[in-house]
C-alpha positions in Angstrom: 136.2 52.8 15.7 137.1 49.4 14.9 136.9 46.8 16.6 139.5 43.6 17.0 138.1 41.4 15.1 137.6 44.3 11.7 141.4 45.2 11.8 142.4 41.5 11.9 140.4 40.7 8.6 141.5 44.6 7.4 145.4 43.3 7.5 144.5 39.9 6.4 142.9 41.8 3.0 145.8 44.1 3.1 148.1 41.6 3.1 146.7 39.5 0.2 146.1 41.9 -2.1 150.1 43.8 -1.6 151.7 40.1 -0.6 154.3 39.8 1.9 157.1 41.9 0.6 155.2 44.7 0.2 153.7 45.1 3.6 156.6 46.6 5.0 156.8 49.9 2.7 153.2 50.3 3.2 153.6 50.4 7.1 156.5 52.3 7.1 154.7 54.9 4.5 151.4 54.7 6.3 153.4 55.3 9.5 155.3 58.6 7.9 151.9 59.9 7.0 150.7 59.7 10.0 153.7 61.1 11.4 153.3 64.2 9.0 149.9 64.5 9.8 150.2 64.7 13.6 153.3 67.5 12.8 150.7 69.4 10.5 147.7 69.7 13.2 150.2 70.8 15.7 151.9 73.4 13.8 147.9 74.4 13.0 147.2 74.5 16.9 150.1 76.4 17.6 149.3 79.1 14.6 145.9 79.0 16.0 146.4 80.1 19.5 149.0 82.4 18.7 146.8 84.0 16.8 143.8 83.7 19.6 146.3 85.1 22.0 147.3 88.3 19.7 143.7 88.9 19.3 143.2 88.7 23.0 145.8 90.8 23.8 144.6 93.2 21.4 141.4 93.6 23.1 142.9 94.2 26.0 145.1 96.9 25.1 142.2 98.3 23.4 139.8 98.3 26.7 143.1 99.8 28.4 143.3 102.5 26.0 139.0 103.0 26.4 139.8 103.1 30.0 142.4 105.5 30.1 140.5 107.9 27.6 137.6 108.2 30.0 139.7 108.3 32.9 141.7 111.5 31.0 138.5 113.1 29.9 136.8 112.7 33.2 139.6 114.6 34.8 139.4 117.5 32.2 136.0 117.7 32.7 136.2 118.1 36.2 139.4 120.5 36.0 137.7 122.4 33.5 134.5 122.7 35.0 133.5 126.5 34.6 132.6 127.9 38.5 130.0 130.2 38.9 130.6 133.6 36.9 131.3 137.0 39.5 128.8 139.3 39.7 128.1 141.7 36.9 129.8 139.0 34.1 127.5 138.1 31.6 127.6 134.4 30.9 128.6 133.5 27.0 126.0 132.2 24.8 128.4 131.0 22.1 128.5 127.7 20.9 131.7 126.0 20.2 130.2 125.4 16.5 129.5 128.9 16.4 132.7 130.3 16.8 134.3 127.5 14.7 136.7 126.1 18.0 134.6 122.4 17.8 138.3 121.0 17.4 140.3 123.2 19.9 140.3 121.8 23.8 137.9 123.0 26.6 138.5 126.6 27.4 139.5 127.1 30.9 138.5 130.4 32.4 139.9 132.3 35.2 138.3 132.6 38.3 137.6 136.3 40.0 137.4 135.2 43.7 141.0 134.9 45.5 141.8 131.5 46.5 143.8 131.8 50.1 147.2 129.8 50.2 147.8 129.2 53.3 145.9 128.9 56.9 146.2 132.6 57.9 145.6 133.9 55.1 142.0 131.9 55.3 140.8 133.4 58.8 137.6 135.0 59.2 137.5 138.2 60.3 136.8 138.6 63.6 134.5 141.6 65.1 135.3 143.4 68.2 133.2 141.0 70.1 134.5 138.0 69.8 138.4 137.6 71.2 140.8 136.3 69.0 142.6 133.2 70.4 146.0 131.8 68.8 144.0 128.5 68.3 142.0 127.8 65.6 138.3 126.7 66.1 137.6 123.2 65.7 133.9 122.3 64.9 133.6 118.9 67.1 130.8 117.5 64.2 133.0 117.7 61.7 136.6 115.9 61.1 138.5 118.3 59.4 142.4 118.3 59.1 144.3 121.8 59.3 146.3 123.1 56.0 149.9 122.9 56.5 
């Protein structure tokens, strides 16, 4: 920067060479450019960060897209999961590329076993030796909550 004493022999040049009357209009210009100039780096902030703030909100709609996709195809894979085949199936050896469904979705498969629905429809069968008791058994190692 300058100091004092080089702006007072500046304006002292200044005025010599312009005179007097002319000092005026050159302040009042020099002032308007400067006024112009301090308008045209703000509007270039301004269209800056915008533009910063777009891109970062861009990237963050992108990661919660990413997210979403792995959070979807992590639960189709473990919906889809095949369970072990019943007995006498014989497991297929086809590739998807094979049997041109690369495109299609993962092939869900039914399963042979019966699933039971409620809680009486899950108790074991009891043999003549043990007595059946209107309570179910609770295994005191384990914290397991009853089916509705």
């Amino acid at each position: 920067m300058l100091s004092m004493t080089h702006m007072i022999i500046v304006f002292i040049v200044v005025l010599v060479v312009f005179g007097p009357q002319k000092l005026p209009e050159l302040a009042r210009g020099l002032g308007k450019l400067m006024a112009e100039f301090r308008k045209a780096s703000a509007d270039f902030r301004n269209a800056f960060e915008h533009e910063m703030r777009d891109l970062e909100r861009q990237a963050l709609q992108a990661e919660r897209k990413k997210a979403e996709a792995t959070n979807v195809s992590a639960n189709i894979t473990q919906s889809t999961t095949a369970p072990a085949s019943p007995a006498g199936a014989e497991p297929s050896t086809a590739t998807p590329e094979a049997s041109g469904t690369a495109n299609e979705g993962p092939v869900v498969t039914s399963v042979a076993e019966s699933v039971p629905r409620s809680y009486e429809e899950s108790s074991p069968v009891v043999s003549e030796a043990e007595p059946v008791s209107a309570e179910p058994s609770v295994d005191p190692t384990h914290d397991h909550k009853q089916p509705a």
